[in-house]
C-alpha positions as a LaTeX table, in Angstrom:
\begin{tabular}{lrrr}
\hline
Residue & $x$ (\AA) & $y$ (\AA) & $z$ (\AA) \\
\hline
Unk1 & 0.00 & 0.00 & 0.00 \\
Unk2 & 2.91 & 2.36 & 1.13 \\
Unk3 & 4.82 & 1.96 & $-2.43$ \\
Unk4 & 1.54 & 2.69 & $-4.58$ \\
Unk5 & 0.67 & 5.30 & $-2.56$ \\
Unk6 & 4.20 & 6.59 & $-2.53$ \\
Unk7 & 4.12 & 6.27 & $-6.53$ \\
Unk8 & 0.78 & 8.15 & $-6.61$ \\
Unk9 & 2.28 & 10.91 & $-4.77$ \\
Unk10 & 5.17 & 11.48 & $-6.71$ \\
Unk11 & 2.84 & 11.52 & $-9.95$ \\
Unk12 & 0.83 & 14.33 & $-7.87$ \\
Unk13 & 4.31 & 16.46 & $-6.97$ \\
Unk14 & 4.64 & 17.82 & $-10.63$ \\
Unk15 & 1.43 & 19.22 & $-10.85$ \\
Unk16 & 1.66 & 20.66 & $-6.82$ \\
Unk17 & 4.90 & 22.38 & $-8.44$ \\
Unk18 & 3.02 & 23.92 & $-11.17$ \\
Unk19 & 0.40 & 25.45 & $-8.91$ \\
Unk20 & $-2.59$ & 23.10 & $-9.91$ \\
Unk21 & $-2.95$ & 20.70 & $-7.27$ \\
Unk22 & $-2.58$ & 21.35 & $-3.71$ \\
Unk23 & $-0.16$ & 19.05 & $-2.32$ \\
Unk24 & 0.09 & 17.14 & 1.50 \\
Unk25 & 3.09 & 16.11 & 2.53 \\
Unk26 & 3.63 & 12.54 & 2.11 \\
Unk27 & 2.92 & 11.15 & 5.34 \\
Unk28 & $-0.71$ & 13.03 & 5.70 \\
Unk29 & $-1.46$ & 11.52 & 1.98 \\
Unk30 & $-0.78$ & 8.27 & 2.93 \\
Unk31 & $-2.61$ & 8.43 & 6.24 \\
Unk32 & $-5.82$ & 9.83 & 3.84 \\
Unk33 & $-4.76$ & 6.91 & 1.57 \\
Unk34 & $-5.12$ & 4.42 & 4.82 \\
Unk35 & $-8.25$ & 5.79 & 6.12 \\
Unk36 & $-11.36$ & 4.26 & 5.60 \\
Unk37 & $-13.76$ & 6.04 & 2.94 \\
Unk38 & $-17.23$ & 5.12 & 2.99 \\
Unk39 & $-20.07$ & 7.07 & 0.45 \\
Unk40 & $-23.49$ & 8.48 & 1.35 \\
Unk41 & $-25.82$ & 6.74 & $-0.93$ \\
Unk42 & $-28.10$ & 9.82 & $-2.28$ \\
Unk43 & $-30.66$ & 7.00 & $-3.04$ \\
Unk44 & $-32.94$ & 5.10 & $-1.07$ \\
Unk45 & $-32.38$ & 1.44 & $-0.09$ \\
Unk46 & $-35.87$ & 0.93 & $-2.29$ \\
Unk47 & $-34.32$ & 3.20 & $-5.37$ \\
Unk48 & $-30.93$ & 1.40 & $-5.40$ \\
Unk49 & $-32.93$ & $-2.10$ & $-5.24$ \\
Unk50 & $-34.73$ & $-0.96$ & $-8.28$ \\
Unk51 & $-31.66$ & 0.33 & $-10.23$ \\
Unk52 & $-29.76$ & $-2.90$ & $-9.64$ \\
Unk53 & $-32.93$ & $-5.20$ & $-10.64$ \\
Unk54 & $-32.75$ & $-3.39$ & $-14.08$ \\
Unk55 & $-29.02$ & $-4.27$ & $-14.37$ \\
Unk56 & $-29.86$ & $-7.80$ & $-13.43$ \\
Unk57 & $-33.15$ & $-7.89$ & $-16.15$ \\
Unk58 & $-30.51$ & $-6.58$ & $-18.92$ \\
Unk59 & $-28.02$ & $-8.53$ & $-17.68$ \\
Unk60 & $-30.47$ & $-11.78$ & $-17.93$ \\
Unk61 & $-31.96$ & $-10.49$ & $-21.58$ \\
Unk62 & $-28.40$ & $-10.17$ & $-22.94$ \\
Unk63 & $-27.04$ & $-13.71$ & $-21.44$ \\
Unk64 & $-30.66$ & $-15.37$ & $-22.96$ \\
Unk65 & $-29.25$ & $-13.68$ & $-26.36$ \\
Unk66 & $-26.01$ & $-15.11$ & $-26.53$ \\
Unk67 & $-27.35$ & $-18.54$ & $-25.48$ \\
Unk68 & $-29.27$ & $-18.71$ & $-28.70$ \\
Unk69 & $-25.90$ & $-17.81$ & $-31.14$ \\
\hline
\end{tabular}
């Protein structure tokens, strides 16, 4: 985890230089690296279960498709 995070950083530094990016020092990055990140859903448990029960219907229709090539 330390090296990729240590290569990430060092693609960062060229832009920091440049005035684009802000950059942490490397041991704060790689402690926000480390940390866990968890997303607030903006949906509902009852919109998400609808979104993913399309993927699953075209997921099904396409695999019924190729079964008949």
């Amino acid at each position: 985890m330390e090296r990729s995070a240590w290569e990430l950083w060092k693609e960062i530094y060229p832009q920091a230089i440049i005035g684009r990016v802000q950059l942490k020092p490397f041991d704060e990055f790689l402690r926000s690296v480390k940390r866990p990140h968890t997303a607030e859903a903006s949906l509902s448990p009852a919109e998400i279960e609808a979104e993913m029960l399309k993927v699953v219907a075209a997921y099904e229709a396409n695999a019924s498709r190729s079964r008949s090539y």
